[in-house]
Backbone as CSV, one residue per row, in Angstrom:
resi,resn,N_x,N_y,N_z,CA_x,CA_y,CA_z,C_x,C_y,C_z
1,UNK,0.838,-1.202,0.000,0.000,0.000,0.000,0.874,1.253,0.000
2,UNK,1.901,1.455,0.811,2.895,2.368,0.614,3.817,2.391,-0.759
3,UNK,4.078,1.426,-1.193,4.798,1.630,-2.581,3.822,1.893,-3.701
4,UNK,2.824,1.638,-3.538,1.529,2.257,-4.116,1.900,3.707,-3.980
5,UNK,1.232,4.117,-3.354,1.348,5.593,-2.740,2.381,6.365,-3.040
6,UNK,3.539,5.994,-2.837,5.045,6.432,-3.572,4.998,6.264,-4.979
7,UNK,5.107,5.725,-5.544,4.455,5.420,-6.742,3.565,6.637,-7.403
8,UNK,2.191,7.453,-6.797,1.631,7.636,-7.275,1.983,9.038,-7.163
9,UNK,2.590,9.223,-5.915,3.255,11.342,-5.572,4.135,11.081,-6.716
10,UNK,4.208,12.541,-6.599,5.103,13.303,-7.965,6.359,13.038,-7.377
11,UNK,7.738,13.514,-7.942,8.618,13.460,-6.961,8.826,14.705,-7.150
12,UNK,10.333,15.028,-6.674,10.042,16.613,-6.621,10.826,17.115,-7.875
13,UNK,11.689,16.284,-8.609,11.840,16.717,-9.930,10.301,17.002,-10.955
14,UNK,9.535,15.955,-11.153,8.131,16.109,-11.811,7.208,17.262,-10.736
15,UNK,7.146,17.664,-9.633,6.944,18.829,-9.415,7.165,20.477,-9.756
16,UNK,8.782,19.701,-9.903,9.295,21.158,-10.462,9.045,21.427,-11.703
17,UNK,9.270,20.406,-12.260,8.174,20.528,-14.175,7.049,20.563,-14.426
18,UNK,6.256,20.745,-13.264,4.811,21.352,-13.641,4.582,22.643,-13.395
19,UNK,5.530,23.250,-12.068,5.685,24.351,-11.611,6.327,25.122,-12.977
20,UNK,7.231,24.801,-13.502,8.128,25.648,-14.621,7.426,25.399,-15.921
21,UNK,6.606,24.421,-16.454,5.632,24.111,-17.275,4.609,25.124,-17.568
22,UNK,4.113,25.717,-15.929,2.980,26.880,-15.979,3.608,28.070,-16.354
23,UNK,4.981,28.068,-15.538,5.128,29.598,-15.932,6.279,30.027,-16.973
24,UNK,6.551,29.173,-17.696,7.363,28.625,-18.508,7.524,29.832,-19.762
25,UNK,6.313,30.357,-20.414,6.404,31.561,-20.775,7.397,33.053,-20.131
26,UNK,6.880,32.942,-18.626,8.045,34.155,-18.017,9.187,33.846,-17.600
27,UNK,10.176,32.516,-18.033,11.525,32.604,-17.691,12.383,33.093,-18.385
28,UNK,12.212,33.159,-19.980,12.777,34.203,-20.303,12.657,35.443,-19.757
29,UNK,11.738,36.236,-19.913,12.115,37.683,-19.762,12.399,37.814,-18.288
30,UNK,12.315,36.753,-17.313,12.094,37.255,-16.200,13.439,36.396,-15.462
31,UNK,14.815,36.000,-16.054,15.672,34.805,-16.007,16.539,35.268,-16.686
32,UNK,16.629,35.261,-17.915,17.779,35.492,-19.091,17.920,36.386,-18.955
33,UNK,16.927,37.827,-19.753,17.205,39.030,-19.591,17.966,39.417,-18.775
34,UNK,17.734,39.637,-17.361,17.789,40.438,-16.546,19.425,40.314,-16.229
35,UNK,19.775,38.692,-16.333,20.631,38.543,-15.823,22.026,38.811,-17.235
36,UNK,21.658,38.634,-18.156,22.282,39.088,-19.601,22.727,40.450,-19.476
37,UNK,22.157,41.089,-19.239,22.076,42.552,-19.054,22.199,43.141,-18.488
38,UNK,22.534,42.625,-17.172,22.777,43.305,-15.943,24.240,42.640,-15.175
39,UNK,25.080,41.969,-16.216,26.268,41.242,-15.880,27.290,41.184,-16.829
40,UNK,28.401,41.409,-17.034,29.296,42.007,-17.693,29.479,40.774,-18.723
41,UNK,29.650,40.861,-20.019,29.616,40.566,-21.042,31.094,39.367,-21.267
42,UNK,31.969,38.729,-21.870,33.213,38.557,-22.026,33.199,37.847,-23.604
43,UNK,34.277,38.114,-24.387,34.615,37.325,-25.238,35.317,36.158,-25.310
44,UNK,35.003,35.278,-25.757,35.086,34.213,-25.526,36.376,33.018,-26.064
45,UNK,35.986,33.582,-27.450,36.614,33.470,-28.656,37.761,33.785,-28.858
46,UNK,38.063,35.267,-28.490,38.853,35.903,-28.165,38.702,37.019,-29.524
47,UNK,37.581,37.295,-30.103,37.187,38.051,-31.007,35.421,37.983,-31.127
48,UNK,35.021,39.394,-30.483,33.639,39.308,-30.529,32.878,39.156,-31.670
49,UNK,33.764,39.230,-32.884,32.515,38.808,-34.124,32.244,37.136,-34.284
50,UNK,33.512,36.729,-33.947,33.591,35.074,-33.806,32.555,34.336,-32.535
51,UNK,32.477,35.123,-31.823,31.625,34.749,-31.113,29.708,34.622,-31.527
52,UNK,29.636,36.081,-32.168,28.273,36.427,-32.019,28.198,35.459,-33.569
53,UNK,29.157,35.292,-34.728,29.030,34.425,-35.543,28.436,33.086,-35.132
54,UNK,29.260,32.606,-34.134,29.162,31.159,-33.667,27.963,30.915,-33.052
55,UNK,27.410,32.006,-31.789,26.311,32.161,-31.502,25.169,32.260,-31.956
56,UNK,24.961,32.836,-33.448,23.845,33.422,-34.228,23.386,32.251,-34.713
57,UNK,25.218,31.256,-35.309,24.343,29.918,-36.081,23.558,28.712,-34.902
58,UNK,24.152,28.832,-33.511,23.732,28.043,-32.724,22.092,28.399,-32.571
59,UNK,21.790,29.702,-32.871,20.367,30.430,-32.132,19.738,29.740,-33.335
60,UNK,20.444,30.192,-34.585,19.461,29.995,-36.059,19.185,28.200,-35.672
61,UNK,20.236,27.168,-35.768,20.014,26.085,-35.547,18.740,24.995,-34.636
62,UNK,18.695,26.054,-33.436,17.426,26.004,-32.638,16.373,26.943,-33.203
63,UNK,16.348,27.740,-34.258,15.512,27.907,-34.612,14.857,27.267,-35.728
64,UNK,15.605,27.323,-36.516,15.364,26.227,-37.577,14.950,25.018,-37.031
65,UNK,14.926,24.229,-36.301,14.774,23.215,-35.852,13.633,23.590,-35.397
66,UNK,12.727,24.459,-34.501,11.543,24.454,-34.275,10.708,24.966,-35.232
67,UNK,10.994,25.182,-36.182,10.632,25.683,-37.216,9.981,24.416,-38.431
68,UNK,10.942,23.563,-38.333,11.166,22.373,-39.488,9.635,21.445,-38.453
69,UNK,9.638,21.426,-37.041,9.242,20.703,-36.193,7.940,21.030,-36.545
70,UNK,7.584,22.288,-36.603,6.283,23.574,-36.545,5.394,23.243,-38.050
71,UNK,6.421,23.478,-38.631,5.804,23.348,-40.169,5.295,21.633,-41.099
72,UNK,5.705,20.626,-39.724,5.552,19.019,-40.555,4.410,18.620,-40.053
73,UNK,4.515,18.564,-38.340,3.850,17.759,-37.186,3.997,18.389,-36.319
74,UNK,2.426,19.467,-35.780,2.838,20.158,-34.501,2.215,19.486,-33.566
75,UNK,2.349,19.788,-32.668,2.331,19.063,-30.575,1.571,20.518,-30.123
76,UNK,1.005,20.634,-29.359,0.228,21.604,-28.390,0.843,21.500,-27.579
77,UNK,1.313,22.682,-27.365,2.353,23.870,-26.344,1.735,24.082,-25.559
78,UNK,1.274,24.546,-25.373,0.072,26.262,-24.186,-0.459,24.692,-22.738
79,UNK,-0.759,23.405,-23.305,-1.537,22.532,-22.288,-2.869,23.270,-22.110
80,UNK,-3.321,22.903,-20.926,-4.844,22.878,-20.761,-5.068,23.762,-19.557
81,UNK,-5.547,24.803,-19.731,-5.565,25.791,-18.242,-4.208,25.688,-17.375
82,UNK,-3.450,25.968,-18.376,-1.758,26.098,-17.680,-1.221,24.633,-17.022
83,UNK,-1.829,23.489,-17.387,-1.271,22.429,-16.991,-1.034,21.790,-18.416
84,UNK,-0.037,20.710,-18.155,0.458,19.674,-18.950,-1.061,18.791,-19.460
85,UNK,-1.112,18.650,-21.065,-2.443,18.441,-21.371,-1.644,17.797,-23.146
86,UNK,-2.582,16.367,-23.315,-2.089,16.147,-24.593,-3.637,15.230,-25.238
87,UNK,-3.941,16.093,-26.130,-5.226,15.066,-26.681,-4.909,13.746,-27.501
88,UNK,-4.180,13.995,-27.655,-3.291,12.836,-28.832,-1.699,12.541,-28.818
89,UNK,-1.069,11.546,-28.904,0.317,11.713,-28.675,0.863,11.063,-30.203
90,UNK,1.565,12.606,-30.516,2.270,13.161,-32.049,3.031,12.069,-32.457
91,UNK,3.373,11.045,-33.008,4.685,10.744,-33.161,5.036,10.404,-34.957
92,UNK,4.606,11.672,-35.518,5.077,11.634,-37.242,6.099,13.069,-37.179
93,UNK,6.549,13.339,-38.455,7.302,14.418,-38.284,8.554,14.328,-37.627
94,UNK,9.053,15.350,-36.939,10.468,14.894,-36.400,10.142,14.229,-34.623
95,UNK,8.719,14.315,-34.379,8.538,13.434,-33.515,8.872,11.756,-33.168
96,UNK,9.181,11.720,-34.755,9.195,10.425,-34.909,10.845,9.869,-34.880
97,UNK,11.713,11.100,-34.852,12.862,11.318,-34.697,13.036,11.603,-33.320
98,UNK,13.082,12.766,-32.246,12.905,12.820,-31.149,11.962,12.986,-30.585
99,UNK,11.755,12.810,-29.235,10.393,12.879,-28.376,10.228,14.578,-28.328
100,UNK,11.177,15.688,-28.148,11.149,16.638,-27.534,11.855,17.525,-28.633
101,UNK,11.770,17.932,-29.784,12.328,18.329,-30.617,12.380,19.868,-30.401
102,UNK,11.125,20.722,-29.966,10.901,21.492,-29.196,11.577,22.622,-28.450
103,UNK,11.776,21.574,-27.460,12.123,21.762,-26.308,14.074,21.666,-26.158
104,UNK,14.624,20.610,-27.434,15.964,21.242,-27.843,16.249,22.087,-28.754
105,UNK,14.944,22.419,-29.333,15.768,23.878,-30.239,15.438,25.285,-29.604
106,UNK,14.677,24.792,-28.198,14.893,25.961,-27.286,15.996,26.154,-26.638
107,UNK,16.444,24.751,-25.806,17.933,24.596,-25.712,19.036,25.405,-26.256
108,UNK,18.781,25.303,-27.942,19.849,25.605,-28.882,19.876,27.083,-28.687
109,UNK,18.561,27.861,-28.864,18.725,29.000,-28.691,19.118,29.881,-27.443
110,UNK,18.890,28.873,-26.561,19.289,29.756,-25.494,20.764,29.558,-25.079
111,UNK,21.797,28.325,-25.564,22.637,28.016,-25.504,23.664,29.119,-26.709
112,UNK,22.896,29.340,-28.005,23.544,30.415,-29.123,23.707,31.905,-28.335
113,UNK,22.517,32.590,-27.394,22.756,33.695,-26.547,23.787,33.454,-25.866
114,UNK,23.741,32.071,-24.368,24.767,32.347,-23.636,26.181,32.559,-24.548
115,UNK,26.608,32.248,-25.587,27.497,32.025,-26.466,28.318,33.345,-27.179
116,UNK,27.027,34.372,-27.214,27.148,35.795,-27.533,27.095,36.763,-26.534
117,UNK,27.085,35.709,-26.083,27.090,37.158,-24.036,28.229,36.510,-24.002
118,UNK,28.536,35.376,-23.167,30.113,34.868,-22.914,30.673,35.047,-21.762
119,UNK,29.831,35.399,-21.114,29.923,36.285,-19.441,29.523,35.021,-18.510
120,UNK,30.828,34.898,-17.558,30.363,33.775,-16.176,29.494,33.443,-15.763
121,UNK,28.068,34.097,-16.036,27.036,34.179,-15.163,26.150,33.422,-15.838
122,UNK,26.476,33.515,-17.491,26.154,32.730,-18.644,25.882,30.917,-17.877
123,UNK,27.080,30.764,-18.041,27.698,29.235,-17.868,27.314,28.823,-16.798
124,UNK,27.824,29.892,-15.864,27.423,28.921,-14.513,26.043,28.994,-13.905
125,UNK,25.516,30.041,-14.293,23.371,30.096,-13.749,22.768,30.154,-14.780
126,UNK,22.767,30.685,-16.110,21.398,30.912,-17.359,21.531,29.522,-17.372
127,UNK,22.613,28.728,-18.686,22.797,27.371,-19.054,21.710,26.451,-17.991
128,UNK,22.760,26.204,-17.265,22.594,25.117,-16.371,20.878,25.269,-15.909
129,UNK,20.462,26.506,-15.471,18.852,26.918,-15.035,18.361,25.919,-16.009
130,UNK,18.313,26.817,-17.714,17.149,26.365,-18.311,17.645,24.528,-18.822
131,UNK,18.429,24.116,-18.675,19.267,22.991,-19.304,17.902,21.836,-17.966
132,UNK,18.142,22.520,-16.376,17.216,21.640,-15.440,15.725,22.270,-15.700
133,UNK,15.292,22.857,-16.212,13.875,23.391,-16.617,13.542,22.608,-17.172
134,UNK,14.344,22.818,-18.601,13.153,21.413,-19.351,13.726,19.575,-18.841
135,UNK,14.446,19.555,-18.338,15.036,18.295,-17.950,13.735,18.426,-17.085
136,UNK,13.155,19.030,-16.114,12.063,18.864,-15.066,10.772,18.785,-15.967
137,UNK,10.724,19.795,-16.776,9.273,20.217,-17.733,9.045,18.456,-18.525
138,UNK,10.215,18.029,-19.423,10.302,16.494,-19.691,9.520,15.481,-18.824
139,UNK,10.459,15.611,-17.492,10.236,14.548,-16.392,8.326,14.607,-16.400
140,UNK,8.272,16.120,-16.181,6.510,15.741,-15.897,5.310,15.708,-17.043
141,UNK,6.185,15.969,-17.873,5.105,15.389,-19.184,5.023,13.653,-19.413
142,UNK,6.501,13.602,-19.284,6.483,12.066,-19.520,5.622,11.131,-18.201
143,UNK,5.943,11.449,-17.500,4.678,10.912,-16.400,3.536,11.225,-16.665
144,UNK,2.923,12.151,-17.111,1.674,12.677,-17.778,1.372,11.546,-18.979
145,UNK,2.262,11.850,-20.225,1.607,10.914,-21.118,1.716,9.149,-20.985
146,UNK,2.892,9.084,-20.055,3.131,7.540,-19.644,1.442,7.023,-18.893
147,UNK,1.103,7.946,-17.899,-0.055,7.236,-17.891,-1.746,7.467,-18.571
148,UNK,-1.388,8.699,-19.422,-2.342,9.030,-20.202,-2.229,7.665,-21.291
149,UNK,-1.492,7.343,-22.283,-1.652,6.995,-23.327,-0.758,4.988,-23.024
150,UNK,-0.253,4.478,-21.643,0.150,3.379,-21.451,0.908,3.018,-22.371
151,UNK,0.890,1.778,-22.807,2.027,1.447,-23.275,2.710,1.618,-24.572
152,UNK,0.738,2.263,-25.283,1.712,3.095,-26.414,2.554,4.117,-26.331
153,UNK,2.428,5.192,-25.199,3.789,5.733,-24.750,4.803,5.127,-24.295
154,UNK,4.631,4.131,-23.989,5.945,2.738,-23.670,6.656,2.572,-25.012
155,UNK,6.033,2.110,-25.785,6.513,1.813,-26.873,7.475,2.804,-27.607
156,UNK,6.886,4.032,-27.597,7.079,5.112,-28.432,8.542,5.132,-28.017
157,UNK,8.617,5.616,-26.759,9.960,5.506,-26.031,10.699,4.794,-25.938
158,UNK,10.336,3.863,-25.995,11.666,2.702,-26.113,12.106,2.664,-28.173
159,UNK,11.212,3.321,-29.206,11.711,3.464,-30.278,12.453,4.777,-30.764
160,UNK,11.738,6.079,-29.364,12.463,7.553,-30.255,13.231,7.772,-29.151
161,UNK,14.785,8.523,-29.214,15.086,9.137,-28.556,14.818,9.727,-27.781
162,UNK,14.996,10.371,-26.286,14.179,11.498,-25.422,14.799,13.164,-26.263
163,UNK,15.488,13.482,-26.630,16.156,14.654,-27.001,16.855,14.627,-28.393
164,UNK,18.109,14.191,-28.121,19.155,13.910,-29.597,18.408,13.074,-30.861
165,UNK,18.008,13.834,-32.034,17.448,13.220,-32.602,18.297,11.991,-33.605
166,UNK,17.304,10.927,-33.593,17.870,9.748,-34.711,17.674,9.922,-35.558
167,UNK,19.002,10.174,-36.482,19.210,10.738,-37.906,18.324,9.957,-38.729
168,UNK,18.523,8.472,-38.170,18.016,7.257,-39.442,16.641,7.656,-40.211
169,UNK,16.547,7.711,-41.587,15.237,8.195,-41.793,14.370,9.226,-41.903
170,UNK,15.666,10.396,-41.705,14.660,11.932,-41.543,14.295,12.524,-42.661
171,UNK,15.367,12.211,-43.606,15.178,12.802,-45.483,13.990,11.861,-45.498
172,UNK,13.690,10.807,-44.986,12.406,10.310,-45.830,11.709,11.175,-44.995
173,UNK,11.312,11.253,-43.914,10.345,11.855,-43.014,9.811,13.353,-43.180
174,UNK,11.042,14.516,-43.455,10.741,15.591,-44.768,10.243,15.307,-45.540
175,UNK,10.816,14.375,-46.657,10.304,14.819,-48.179,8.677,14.090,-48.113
176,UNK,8.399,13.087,-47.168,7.133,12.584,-47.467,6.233,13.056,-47.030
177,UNK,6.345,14.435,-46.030,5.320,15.345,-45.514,5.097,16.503,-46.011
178,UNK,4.171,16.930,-46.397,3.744,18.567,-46.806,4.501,19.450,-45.150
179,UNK,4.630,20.898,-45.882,5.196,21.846,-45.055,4.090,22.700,-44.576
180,UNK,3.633,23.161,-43.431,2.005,24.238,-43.495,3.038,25.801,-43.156
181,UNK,3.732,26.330,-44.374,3.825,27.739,-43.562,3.412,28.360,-43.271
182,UNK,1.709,28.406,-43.482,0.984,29.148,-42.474,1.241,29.217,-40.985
183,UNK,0.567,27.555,-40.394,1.040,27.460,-38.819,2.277,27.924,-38.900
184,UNK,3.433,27.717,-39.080,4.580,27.974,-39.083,4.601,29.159,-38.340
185,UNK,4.206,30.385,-39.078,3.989,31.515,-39.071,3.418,32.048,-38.234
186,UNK,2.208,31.411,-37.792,0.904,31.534,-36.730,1.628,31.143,-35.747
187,UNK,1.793,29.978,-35.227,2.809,29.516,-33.873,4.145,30.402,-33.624
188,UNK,4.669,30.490,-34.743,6.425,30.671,-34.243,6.669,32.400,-34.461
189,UNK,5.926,33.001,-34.960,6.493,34.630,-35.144,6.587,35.341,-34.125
190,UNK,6.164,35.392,-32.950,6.845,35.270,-31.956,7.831,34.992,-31.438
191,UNK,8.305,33.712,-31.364,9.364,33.390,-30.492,10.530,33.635,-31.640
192,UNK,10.392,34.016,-33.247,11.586,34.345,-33.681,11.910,35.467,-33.747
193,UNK,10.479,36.662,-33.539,11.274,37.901,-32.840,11.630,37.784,-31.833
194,UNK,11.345,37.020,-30.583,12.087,37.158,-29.341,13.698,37.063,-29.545
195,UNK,13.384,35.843,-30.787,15.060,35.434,-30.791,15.968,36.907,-31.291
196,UNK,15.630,37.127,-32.552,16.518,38.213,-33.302,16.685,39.308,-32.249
197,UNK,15.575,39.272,-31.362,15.646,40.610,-30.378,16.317,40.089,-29.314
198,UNK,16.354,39.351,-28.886,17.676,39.090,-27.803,19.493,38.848,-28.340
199,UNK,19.105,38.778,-29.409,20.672,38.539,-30.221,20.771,39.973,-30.550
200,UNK,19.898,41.140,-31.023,20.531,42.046,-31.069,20.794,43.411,-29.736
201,UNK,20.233,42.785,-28.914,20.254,43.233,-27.432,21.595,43.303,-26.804
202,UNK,22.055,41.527,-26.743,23.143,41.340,-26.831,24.196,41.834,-27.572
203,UNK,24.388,41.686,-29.150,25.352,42.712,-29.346,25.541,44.066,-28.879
204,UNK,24.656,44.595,-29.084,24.768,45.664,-28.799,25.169,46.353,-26.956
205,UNK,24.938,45.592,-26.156,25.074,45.129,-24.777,26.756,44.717,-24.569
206,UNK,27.329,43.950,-25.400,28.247,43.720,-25.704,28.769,45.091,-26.086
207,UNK,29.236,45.568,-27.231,29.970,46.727,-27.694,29.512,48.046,-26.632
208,UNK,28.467,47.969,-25.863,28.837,49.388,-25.640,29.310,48.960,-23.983
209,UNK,29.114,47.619,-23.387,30.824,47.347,-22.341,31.942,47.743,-22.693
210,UNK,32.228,47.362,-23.993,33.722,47.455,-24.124,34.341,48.765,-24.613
211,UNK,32.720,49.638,-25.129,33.641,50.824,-25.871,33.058,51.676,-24.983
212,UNK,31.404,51.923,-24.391,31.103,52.892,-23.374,29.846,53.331,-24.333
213,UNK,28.400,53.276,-23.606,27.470,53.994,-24.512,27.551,54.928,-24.972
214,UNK,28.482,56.375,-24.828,28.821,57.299,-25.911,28.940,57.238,-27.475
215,UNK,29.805,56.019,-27.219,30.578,55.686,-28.556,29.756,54.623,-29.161
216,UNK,28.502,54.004,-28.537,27.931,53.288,-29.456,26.765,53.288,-29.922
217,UNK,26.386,54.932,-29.869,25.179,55.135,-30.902,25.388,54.861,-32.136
218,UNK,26.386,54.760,-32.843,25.757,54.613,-34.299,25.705,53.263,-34.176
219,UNK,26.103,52.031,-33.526,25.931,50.913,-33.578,24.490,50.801,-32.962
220,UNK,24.396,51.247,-31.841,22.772,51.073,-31.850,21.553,51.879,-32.941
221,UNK,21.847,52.610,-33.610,21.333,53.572,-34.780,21.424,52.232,-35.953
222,UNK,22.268,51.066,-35.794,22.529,50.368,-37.114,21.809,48.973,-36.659
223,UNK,22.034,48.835,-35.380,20.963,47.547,-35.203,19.646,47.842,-34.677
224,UNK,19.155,49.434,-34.719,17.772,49.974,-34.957,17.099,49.500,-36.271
225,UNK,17.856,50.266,-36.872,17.891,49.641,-38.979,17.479,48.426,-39.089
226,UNK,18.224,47.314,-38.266,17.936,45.718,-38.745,16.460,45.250,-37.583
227,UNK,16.050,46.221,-36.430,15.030,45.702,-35.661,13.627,46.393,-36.468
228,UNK,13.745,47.378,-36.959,12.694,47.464,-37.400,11.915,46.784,-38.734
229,UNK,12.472,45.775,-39.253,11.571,45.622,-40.212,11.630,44.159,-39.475
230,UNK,12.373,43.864,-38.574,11.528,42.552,-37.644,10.035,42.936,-36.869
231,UNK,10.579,44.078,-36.209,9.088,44.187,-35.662,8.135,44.642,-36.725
232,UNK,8.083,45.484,-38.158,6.991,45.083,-38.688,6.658,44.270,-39.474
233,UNK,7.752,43.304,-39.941,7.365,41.371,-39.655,6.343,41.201,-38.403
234,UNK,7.034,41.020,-37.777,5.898,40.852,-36.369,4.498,41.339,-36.119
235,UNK,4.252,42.447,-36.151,3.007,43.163,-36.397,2.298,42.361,-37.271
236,UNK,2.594,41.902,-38.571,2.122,41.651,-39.810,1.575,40.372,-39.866
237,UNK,2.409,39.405,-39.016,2.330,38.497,-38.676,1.113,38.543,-37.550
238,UNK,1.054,39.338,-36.803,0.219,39.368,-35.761,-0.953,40.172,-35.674
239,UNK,-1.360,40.703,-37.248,-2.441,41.222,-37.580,-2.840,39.890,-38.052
240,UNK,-2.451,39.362,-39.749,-2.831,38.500,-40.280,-2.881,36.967,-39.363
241,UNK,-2.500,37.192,-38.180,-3.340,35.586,-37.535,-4.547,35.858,-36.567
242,UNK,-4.518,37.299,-36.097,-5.968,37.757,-35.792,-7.212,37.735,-36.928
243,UNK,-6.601,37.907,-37.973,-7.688,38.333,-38.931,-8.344,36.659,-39.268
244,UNK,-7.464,35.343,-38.809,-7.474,34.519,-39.803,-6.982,33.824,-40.866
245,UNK,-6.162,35.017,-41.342,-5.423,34.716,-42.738,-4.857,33.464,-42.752
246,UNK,-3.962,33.186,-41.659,-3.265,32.372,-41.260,-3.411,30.735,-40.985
247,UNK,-4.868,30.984,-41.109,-5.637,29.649,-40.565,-5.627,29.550,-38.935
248,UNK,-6.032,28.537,-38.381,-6.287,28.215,-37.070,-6.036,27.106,-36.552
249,UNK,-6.012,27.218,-34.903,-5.421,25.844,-34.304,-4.247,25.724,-34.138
């Protein structure tokens, strides 16, 4: 009766992934930011363009990747009144490659920032934070769909990876699916202005440490230039999925 009971409590890792699950939306701005920006910058590389190079393709990589994920076979994000919620469990698309495809090209991106900041505070608290976030957010979904969906979530798992996806099979798994860039568009225009806007935050956060905000208005005057026709991307994007255009769901 007691191993029952143990058994059936959460532990406190799958606690903490329901807790960070709900509020999972405000750890960026309320986690990364603050601490990006409010902690001295370093190069890494030992040349800040090599860095924000190396960084940009790591961010693009996690983006692209939720992107490729977005546009084959999407999964419902948001859950059900802020809890972990799955009507169906996905496994075509690159689902069928990893369980959490997601959830590492959030990884990627937030791993391409720490990369372009380069600053201690990076490595040793952002990383590691969001690296146990979704390691927790994981833990309590997978207990979620393990006993939502039994042993066909048994199964699934013992054939896909939890994270690192299995290459075997993915050119077929692209070319034999239609792309929807609508959803694409509808789901993700958001989180890829968040991205471009925290990469150019960062540079710019970067250069005016090292040279002094005096000296780096025209650099912020030049990555003004490249934010504005993201944000009216964004807008555009976020008229036309109010209106519909975009389709739904």
């Amino acid at each position: 009766m007691q191993a029952t009971s143990d058994r059936a409590r959460p532990s406190g890792l799958i606690r903490a992934g329901q807790f960070f699950f709900k509020f999972r939306d405000l750890l960026f701005p309320l986690v990364f930011l603050p601490l990006a920006l409010c902690t001295p910058p370093k190069v890494l590389l030992g040349d800040p363009l090599v860095d924000l190079v190396l960084g940009a393709a790591v961010v693009c990589a996690g983006q692209g990747l939720r992107a490729l994920v977005i546009g084959l076979a999407y999964i419902r994000r948001g859950g059900k009144n802020r809890q972990i919620y799955a009507a169906d469990l996905v496994q075509t698309g690159l689902f069928a490659h990893s369980r959490n495809p997601l959830y590492l090209g959030n990884l990627l991106i937030i791993a391409g920032l720490v990369l372009i900041h380069g600053g201690a505070w990076m490595y040793l608290v952002v990383l590691p934070f969001f690296v146990f976030v979704y390691v927790a957010i994981v833990a309590a979904e997978e207990r979620y769909l393990a006993g939502h969906f039994g042993e066909t979530y048994a199964e699934y798992c013992r054939r896909v990876p939890r994270f690192v996806p299995r290459l075997r099979g993915l050119r077929s798994t692209v070319r034999g699916m239609g792309f929807d860039w609508k959803r694409l568009v509808r789901k993700e225009y958001g989180t890829i202005f968040s991205s471009l806007t925290a990469v150019l935050l960062l540079v710019f956060w970067e250069y005016a440490y090292v040279h002094g905000f005096e000296a780096s208005r025209e650099v912020l005057q030049l990555l003004a230039l490249v934010w504005i026709p993201c944000i009216l991307a964004y807008l555009t994007a976020r008229v036309l999925k109010k209106r519909g255009t975009l389709g739904t769901g």
